[in-house]
C-alpha positions in Angstrom: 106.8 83.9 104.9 108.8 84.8 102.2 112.7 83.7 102.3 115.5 85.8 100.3 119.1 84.3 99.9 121.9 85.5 98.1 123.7 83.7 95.3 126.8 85.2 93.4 124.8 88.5 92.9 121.6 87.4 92.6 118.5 86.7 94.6 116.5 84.2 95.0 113.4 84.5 96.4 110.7 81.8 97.7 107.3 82.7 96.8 105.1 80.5 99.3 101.0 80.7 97.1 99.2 82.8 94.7 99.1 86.0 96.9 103.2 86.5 96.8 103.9 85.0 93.6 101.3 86.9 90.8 101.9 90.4 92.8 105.9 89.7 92.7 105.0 88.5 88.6 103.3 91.8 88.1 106.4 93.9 89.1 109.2 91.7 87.9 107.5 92.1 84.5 106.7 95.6 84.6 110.7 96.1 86.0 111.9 94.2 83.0 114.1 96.4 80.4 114.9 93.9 77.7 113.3 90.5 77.6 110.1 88.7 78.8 109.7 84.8 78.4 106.8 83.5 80.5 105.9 80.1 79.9 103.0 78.7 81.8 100.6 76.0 81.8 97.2 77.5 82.8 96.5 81.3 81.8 92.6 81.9 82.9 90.8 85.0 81.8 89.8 86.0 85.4 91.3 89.0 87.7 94.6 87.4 87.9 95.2 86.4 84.3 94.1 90.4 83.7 96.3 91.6 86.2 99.0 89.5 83.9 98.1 89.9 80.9 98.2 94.0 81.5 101.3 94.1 82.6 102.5 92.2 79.4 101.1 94.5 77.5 102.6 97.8 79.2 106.1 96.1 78.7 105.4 95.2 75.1 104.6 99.0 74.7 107.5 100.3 76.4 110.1 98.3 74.1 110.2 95.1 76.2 110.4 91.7 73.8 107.8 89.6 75.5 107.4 85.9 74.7 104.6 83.7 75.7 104.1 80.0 75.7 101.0 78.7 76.9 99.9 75.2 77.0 97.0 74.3 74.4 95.7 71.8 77.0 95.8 73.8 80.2 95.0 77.1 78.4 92.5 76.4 76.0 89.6 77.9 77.3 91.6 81.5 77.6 89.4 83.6 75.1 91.1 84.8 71.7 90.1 88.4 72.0 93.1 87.9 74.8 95.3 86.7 72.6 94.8 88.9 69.8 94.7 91.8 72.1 98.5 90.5 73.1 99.4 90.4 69.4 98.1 93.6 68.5 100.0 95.2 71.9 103.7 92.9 70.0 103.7 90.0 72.5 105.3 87.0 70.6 103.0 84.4 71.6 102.8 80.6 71.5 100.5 77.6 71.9 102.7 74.5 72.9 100.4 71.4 71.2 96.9 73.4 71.0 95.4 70.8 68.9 96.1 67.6 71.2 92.1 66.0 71.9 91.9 65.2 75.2 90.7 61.9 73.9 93.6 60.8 72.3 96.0 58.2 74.4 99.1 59.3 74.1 101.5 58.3 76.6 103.8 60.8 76.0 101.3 63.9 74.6 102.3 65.7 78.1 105.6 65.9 77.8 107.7 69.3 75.9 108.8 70.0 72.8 112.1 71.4 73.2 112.5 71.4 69.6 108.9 73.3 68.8 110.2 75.8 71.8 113.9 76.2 70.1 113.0 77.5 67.9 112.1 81.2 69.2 113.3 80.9 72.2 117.1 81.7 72.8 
C-alpha cells in the first residue's frame, strides 16, 4: 500500500519494502534535471544495485550532477570496475570512512562525518 499526502506543494510518498522503493529510485533519478545526492549505506553489485547504478549513469550523461556517498563499511565489497565505471560516466563519488577495520573498537567509528560530507555537499 502506498500512501501519498500533500504538503505545501510537495508530495510525500511512503514507500512500504524493496519492490516500491528501488522502482520509485529508478524514475525519481532518471526524472531529475539538476542534481543527484544519494547517500546510502549498502550498494551491492547484484540486479538492484545495476538497475541503480544505470540509472546514475544515464543522468550523469544527460547533464545531471550526481553525487554519491557510500559507506566503506556497508559497501565494501561493491567491485571497483563499478566505481570507476561511475567516474568515467562523471558521478562525483564518495567513500564515507573506507578504511575503518572491522576490528578496531571504536565506540563512535559508526557515527557521520558531517564535516568529511560538507565539504561537497551543499
Amino acid at each position: 500500500m502506498t500512501v501519498s499526502h500533500q504538503v505545501a506543494g510537495n508530495q510525500i510518498t511512503l514507500l512500504q519494502n524493496g519492490t516500491e522503493y528501488f522502482p520509485q529510485l529508478c524514475a525519481d533519478i532518471d526524472a531529475a534535471r539538476q542534481s543527484i545526492y544519494l547517500e546510502t549505506y549498502i550498494f551491492a553489485a547484484d540486479e538492484t544495485g545495476r538497475m541503480i547504478s544505470d540509472a546514475l549513469q544515464r543522468a550523469a550523461a544527460r547533464g545531471v550532477n550526481v553525487h554519491v556517498v557510500l559507506d566503506g563499511y556497508g559497501s565494501a565489497e561493491l567491485p571497483q570496475h563499478w566505481v570507476d565505471d561511475w567516474l568515467k560516466a562523471g558521478v562525483v563519488m564518495q567513500w564515507f570512512r573506507r578504511d575503518i577495520s572491522p576490528f578496531t573498537l571504536q565506540r563512535n567509528r559508526h557515527r557521520g562525518c558531517a564535516e568529511c560530507i560538507a565539504k561537497w555537499w551543499p
